[in-house]
C-alpha positions as CSV (number, residue, x, y, z in Angstrom):
1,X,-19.4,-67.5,-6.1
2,X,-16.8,-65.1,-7.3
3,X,-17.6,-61.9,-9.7
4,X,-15.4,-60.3,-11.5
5,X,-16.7,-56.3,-12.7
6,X,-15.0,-54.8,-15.7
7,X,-15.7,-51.6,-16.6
8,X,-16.6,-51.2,-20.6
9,X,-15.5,-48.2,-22.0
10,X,-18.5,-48.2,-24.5
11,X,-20.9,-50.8,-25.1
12,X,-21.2,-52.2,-29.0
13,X,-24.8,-51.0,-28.2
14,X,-24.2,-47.4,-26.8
15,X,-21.9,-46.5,-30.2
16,X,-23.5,-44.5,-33.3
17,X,-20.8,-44.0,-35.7
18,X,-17.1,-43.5,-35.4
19,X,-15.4,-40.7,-37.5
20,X,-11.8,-40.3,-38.2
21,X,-11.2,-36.5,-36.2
22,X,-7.5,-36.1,-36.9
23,X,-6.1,-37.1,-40.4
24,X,-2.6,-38.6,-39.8
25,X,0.3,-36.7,-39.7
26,X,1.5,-38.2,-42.8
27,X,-0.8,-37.4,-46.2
28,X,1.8,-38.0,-49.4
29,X,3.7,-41.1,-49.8
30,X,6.1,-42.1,-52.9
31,X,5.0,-45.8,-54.8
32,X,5.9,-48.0,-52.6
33,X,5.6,-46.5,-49.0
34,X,4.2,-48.1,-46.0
35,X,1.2,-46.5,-44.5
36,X,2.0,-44.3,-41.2
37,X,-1.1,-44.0,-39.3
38,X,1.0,-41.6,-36.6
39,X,-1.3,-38.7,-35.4
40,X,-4.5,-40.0,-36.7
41,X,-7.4,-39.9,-34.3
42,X,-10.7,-41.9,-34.5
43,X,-13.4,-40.8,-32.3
44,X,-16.7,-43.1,-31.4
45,X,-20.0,-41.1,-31.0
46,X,-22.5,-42.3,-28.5
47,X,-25.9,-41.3,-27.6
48,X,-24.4,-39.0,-24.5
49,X,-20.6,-39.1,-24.9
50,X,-17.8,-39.3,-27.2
51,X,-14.2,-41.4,-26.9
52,X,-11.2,-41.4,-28.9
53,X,-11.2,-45.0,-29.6
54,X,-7.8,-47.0,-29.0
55,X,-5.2,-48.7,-31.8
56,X,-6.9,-51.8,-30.7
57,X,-10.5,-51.0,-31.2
58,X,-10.9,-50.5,-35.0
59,X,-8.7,-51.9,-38.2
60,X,-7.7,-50.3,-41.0
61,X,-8.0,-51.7,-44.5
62,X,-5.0,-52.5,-46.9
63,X,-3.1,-49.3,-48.5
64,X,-2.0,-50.1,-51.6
65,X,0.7,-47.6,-52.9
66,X,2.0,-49.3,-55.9
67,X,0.3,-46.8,-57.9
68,X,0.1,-43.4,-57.8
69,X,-3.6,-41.3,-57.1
70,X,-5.6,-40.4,-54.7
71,X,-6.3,-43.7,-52.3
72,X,-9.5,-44.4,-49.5
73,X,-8.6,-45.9,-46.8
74,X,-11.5,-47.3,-44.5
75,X,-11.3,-47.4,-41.0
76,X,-13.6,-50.4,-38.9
77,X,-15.0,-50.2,-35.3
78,X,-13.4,-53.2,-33.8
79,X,-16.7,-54.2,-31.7
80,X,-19.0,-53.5,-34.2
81,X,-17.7,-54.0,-38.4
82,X,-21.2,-52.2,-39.8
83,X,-19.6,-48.9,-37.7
84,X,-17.0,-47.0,-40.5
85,X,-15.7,-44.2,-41.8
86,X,-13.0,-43.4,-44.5
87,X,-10.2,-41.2,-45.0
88,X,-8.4,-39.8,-48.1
């Protein structure tokens, strides 16, 4: 039999929370920009560790900047949807 080992970076299990740790470089937008996540940093908090999490391992919700205000955006751990945190 063959086995293949891949190494985890963090178990669903082993996570607590997630935390965005760097707000992105880009805070202001006009009606009608895109949403530039460039600089942001989202950081996963296990029992023993931290790890800045990858693109790949959380989503973002929608940005809606057809009006003007203050917006929320939530940010989802991938693995694990109950993990979030939010960002202004």
């Amino acid at each position: 039999d063959n086995v293949t080992l891949v190494e985890d970076s963090a178990a669903v299990s082993d996570v607590a929370s997630i935390a965005v740790t760097k707000q992105p470089t880009k805070t202001e937008y006009a009606i009608g920009d895109a949403l530039d996540l460039s600089g942001m940093a989202v950081t996963a908090t296990m029992l023993t560790a931290t790890a800045e999490l990858g693109e790949g391992e959380y989503t973002v919700s929608e940005f809606d900047s057809s009006t003007a205000g203050e917006k929320t955006i939530t940010v989802t751990y991938a693995a694990d949807t109950s993990l979030t945190a939010t960002l202004k």
